[in-house]
C-alpha positions in Angstrom: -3.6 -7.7 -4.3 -6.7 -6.0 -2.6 -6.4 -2.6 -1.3 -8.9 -1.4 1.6 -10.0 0.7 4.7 -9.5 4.4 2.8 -12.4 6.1 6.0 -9.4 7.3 7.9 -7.2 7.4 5.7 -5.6 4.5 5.5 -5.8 1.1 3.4 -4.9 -2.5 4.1 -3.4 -4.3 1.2 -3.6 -7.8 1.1 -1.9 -10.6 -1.1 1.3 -9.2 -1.3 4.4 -11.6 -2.4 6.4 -12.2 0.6 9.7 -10.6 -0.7 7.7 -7.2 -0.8 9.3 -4.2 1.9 8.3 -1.0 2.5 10.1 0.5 -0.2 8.6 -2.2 -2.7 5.3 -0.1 -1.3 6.1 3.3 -1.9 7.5 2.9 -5.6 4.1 0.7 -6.3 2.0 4.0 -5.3 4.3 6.9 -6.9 5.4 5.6 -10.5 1.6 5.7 -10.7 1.4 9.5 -11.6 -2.2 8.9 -12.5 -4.0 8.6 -8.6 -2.6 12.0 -7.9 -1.7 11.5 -4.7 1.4 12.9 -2.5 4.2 10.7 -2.7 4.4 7.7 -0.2 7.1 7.7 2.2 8.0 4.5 4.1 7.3 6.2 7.7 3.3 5.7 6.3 4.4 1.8 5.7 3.5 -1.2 8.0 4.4 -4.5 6.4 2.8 -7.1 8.8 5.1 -9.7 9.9 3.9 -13.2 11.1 6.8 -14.6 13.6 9.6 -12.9 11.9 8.7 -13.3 8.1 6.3 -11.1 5.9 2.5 -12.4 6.4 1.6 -10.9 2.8 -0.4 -7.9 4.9 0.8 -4.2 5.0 -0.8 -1.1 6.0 -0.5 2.4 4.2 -1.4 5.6 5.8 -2.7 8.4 3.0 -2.5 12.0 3.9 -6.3 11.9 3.9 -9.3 10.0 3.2 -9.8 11.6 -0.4 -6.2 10.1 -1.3 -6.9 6.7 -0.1 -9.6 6.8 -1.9 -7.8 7.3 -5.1 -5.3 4.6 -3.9 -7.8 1.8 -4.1 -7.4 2.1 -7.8 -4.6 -0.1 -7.6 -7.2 -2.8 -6.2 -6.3 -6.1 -7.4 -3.4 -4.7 -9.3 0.0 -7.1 -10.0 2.8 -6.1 -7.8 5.9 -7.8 -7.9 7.6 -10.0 -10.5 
């Protein structure tokens, strides 16, 4: 999975399994005590959907640039089973 776009803030991951939800999200980024980061709540969660089903796209909103930053060593981490 490829994580991006930590500027504002923010970062786009990409590659995700289908089954993955919001919540899938947030656990991924908090049992990783390590990025030091406040925990991610699903409010700060877009899963992209493509006509109804999950596109494999989400969006994650940090609570700043510095934090997304941190984030994007989870780039092209596993996630699911």
């Amino acid at each position: 999975m490829e994580v991006s776009w930590p500027a504002m803030g923010g970062s786009q991951l990409r590659g995700l399994p289908f089954s993955v939800g919001d919540d899938d999200i947030c656990q991924w980024f908090n049992e990783d005590k390590t990025l030091g980061i406040a925990p991610v709540v699903k409010d700060n969660v877009l899963v992209v959907m493509d006509h109804g089903r999950p596109s494999g796209v989400a969006f994650v909103e940090f609570m700043s640039p510095a934090e997304a930053t941190a984030a994007m060593a989870k780039n092209k981490q596993m996630m699911g089973k």
